[in-house]
C-alpha positions, 0 to 999 in steps of 0.5 A, a space after each residue: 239370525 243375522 250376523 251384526 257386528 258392534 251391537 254395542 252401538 245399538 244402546 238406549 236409555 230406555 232399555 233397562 235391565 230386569 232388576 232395574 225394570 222390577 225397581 222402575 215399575 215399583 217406583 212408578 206405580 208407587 207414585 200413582 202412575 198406571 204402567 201398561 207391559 206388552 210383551 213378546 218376540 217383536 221380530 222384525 219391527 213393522 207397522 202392526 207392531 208400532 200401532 199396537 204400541 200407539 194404542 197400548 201407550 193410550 190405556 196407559 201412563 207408562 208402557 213397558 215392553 218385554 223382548 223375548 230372548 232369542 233362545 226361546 224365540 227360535 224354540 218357538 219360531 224355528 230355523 233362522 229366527 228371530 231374524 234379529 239378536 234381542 238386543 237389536 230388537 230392544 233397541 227398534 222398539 226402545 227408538 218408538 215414541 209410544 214406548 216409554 222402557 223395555 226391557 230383555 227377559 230370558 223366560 219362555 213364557 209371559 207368566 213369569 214376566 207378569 209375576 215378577 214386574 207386577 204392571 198395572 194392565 197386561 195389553 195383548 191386541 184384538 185377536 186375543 178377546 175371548 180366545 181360551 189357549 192354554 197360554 193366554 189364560 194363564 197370563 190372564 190368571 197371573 195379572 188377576 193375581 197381581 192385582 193387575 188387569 187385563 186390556 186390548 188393543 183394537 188394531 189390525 193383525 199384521 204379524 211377523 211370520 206372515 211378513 217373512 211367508 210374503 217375502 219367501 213367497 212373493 218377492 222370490 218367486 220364480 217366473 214360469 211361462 205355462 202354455 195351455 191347451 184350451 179344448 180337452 185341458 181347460 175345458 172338457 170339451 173337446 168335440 168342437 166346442 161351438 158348432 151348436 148355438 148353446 155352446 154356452 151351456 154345453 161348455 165344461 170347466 176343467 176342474 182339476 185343470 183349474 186347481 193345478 193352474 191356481 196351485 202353480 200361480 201360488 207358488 210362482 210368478 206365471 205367464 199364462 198363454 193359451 195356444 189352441 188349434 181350432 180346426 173347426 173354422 177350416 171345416 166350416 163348424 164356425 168363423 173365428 167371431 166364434 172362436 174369440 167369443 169363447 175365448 172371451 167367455 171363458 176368460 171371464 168364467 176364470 177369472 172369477 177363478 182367480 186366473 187372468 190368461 195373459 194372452 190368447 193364440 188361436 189357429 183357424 187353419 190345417 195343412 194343404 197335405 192334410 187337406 189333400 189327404 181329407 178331401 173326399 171326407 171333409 168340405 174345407 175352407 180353402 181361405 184356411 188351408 195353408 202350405 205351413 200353419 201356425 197350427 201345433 206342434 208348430 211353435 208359431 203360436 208361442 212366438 206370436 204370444 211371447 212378441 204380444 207380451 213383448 217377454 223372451 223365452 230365457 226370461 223364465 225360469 221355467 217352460 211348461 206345455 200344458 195338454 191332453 194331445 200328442 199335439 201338445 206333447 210334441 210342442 213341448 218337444 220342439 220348444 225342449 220345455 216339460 210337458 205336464 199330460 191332463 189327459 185323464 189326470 186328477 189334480 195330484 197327479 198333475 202335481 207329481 209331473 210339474 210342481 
């Protein structure tokens, strides 16, 4: 909870005491007055509270509103709630128009509270309609005995806790860069994918790869950049108009995942020893044969993505390779980044490298 000095300023008329609340809602049924009570934590005051109130106030003459008291708050909700003292939060809601008195009840439950000030209707919102907890219905039970009645809202479901899980989890995310292998990590395939013209139908998403890049994009802000060697062009198995039509298709094949890479790095070329070493084995394309590639474990790749995205390595909070070759092991290394090894790997055991 946080630590608020002079809370003696934070006062309204409106607030009154339990005993004056009794005394006030008799007082005003007895003069023919409807009198609405919602009742609650009201943590946080926020729009979905204030258009709950708006239209409580419209099934009624008079809304009252119950605070729960902190105590049974943070029984309830746990460490660190309410994030404001009850009479902080009387007072947010007391500053509404739509709210005519409230009041502070130290009770757990909304039963005793319908009890002992007797309202007129007992106003919850929609997602309340026919739900049958333990709790609702005896609230039910006890305006019926009051001769009360029961009444809904129809407003959208904003809630306190799902605002605190969105500032915990979105606003204070760490970033995290993930550079992703393509052939053998994101997809199956790892035997130059694109030599046959039904590429297409051949290509095979990676699913734990998928799972485990969507679980780390929930828990953090990432980048997400691909670095691929491609090969296959040196050797003649395809031009590079192949490479970026894969890389196309399955950008959008992720896409209707829920992952958007952010930046796409290829090299079409190897090495002149390589090469030299391959020469009676393989008919290479001399135009992609080069002294110094940007093939991997060379970082050129990386430093080309990271200049497109115009972001600096130490902007993230982590680093992380994401492979199925020594390749992409060795990239980590020279990046001094962690490695995270897909190759025969499930979902779980992915999350037990890099989490």
């Amino acid at each position: 909870m946080l630590n608020i000095t002079s809370l003696d300023r934070f006062t309204s008329a409106k607030i009154l005491s339990w005993e004056g609340m009794q005394a006030k809602i008799a007082e005003l049924k007895a003069s023919g007055k409807k009198v609405g009570l919602c009742h609650g934590g009201f943590d946080l005051l926020h729009p979905g509270q204030m258009i709950h109130f708006d239209s409580a106030k419209k099934l009624c003459d008079v809304l009252v509103v119950s605070i729960t008291s902190d105590r049974f708050v943070s029984s309830r909700k746990g460490s660190g709630r309410p994030v404001f003292t009850d009479k902080l939060r009387a007072y947010s809601v007391a500053c509404l128009e739509a709210v005519d008195y409230v009041v502070i009840t130290d009770v757990e439950k909304g039963v005793p509270v319908i009890e002992t000030l007797k309202p007129s209707y007992y106003i919850k919102g929609p997602d309340f309609i026919g739900k049958t907890t333990p709790g609702i219905t005896s609230e039910r039970e006890a305006i019926t005995r009051m001769n009360g009645e029961m009444k809904y809202t129809n407003d959208p479901k904003l809630g306190t806790t799902e605002i605190i899980e969105y500032v915990k989890n979105e606003l204070d995310r760490k970033e995290v860069l993930l550079i992703i292998d393509r052939d053998g990590t994101l997809i199956m395939n790892d035997d130059f994918p694109g030599k046959n013209n039904t590429w297409k139908e051949e290509l095979q998403l990676n699913d734990d790869v998928i799972s485990y890049i969507s679980y780390l994009q929930t828990k953090y802000a990432t980048t997400k950049m691909v670095a691929s060697n491609q090969a296959g062009v040196a050797r003649g198995y395809f031009d590079c108009a192949r490479v970026e039509e894969i890389n196309s298709h399955l950008g959008s094949l992720l896409k209707a995942k829920g992952i958007i890479l952010d930046n796409w790095q290829y090299c079409p070329d190897v090495d002149s020893v390589y090469a030299e070493l391959k020469k009676n084995e393989l008919k290479l394309n001399p135009a992609y044969v080069k002294d110094k590639p940007k093939r991997k474990p060379n970082t050129d790749m990386v430093i080309d993505g990271l200049k497109a995205l115009k972001r600096e390595m130490n902007e993230f909070a982590h680093v992380v390779v994401i492979g199925d070759r020594e390749e992409d092991k060795a990239i980590a290394d020279n990046l001094k980044v962690k490695f995270v090894d897909v190759k025969g790997k499930k979902y779980e055991e992915m999350k037990m490298q890099f989490s």
